[in-house]
N, C-alpha and C positions, 0 to 999 in steps of 0.2 A: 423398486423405487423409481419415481420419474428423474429427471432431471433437477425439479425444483426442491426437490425431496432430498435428492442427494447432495446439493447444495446448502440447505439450514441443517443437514444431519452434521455435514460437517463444522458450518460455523458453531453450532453448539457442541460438539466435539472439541475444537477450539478455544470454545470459551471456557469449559469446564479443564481444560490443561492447564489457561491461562492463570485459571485459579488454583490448579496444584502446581504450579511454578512459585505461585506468591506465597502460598503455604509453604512451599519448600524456603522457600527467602526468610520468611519468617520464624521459621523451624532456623535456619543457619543462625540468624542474630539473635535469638534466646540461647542458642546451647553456648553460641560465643560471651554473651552477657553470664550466663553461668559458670562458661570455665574460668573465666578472669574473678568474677567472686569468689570462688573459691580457692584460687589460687593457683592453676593448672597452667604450664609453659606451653602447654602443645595445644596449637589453635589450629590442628588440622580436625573439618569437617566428619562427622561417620560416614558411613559408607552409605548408608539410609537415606541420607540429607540430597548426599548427590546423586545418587540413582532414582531419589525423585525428580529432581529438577530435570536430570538427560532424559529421564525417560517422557515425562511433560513437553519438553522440548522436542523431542522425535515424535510425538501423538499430535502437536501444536503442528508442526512442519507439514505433515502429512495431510492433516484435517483443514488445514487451508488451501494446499493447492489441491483436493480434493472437491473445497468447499467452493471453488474462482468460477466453474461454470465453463460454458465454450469460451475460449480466445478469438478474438477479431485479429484477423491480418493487419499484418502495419507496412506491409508491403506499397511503394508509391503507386504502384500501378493500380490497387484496391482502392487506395485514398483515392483518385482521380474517376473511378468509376461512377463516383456518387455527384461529381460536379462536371458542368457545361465549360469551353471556353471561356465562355461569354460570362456567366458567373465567376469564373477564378479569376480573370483580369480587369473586370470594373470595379474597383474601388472608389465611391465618390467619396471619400475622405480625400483623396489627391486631387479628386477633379475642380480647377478653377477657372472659373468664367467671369472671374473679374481681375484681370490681368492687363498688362501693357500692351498686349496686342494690339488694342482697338485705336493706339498711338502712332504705330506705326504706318499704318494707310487709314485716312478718315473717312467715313464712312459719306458716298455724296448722296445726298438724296434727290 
């Protein structure tokens, strides 16, 4: 598989855990709605409920940093590679040319 291959293999990967996470969620809040109609003191989960949800969860984990693609450096020396002096410190949002200066020595003509 190429790169981009292995990137949507995983998002869908992902996506399809995400949905047996919510199944599992859902599975939890029926057998809970069940055991209290019936009467049952013991509101601990089966064993089924939760080994789907960890195991959705370790497939989910996997299948995203799987799915991320190459990492960019965040290193400052990379950041800086891509810009000039000269672009990184002209900001004309700071630059004003309507200022008091021109009060201070007037201009002779």
């Amino acid at each position: 598989m190429t790169g981009r291959g292995v990137m949507l293999a995983g998002k869908a990967i992902a996506v399809v855990s995400f949905l047996f996470m919510l199944h599992s969620g859902y599975s939890a809040r029926e057998y809970l709605l069940y055991s209290k109609s019936i009467g049952r003191q013991n509101l601990s989960l089966p064993i089924e409920i939760v080994l789907e949800c960890l195991v959705a969860l370790a497939v989910m984990t996997v299948a995203l940093v799987v799915g991320v693609g190459e990492l960019k450096p965040i290193s400052y020396e990379a950041e800086m590679k891509r810009y000039s002096i000269d672009g990184m410190y002209s900001r004309p949002s700071f630059q004003v040319f309507n200022h008091r200066g021109r009060f201070l020595r007037p201009v002779k003509n």
